[in-house]
Legacy VTK file of the C-alpha trace (Angstrom):
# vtk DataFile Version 3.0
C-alpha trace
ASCII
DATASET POLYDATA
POINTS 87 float
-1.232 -3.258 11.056
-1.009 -5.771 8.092
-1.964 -4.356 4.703
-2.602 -6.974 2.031
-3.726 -5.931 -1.334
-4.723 -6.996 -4.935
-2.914 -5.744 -7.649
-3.980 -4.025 -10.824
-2.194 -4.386 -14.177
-1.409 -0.838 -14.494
0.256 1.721 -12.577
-0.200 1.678 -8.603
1.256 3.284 -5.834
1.058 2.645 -1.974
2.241 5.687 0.075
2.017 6.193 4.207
2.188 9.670 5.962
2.740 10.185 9.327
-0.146 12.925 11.323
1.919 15.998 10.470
1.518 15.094 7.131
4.956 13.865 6.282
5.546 11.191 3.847
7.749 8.149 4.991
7.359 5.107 2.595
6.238 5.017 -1.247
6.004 1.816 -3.383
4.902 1.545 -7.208
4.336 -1.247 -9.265
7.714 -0.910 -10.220
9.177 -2.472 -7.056
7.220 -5.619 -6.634
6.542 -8.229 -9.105
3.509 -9.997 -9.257
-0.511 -8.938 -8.243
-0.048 -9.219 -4.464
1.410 -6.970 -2.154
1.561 -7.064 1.781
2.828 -4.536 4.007
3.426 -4.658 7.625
2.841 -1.152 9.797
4.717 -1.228 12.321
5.173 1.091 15.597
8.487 3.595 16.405
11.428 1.260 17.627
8.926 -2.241 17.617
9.833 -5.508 15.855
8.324 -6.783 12.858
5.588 -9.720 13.622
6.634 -12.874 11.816
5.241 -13.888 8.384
5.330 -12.427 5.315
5.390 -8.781 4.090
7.368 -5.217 3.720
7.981 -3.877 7.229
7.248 -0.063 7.251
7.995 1.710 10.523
5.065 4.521 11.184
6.624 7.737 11.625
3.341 8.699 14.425
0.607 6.864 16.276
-2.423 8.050 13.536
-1.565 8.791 9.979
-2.682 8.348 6.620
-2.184 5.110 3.775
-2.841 6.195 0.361
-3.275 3.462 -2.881
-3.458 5.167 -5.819
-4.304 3.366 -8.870
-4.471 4.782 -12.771
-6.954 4.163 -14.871
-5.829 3.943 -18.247
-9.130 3.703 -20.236
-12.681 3.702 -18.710
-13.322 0.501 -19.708
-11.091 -1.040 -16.802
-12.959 1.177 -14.670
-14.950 -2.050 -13.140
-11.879 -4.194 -12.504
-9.778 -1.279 -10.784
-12.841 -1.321 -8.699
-12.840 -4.811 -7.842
-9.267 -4.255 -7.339
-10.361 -1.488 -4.284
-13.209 -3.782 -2.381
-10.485 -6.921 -1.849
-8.375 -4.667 -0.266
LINES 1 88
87 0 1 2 3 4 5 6 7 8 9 10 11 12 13 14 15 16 17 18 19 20 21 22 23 24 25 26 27 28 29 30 31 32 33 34 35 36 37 38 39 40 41 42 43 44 45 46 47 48 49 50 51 52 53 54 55 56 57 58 59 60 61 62 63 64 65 66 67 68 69 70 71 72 73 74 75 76 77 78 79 80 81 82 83 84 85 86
């Protein structure tokens, strides 16, 4: 699964959990410069496709992929949600 997403200009966070509810990768804004990110989900013991991207290996078969995204004043509520339908 290949993840590609927009970036705000504040604080975001991508995190994956497996279907027992454990969490096994975080990311913040923190750890990748720029306004693009790409992520590559990958299955138990499988190689990474080529191209580009942060290889995660899932943890389970079904699971969970959280972006969170703060909103720092309500006037960048509109942009946050352009930010959420180019994902």
């Amino acid at each position: 699964l290949r993840i590609r997403a927009t970036l705000p200009g504040s604080y975001w966070s991508i995190s994956f959990f497996a279907n027992n509810t454990d969490n096994f990768f975080v990311m913040n804004d923190a750890e990748i410069a720029g306004r693009e990110a790409e992520f590559v989900l990958v299955g138990r013991g499988k190689a990474k496709p080529a191209g580009p991207g942060t290889a995660v290996e899932a943890q389970s078969d079904r699971g969970v992929i959280l972006i969170r995204m703060l909103v720092e004043r309500p006037e960048a509520i509109p942009d946050l949600i352009a930010v959420q339908k180019l994902a």
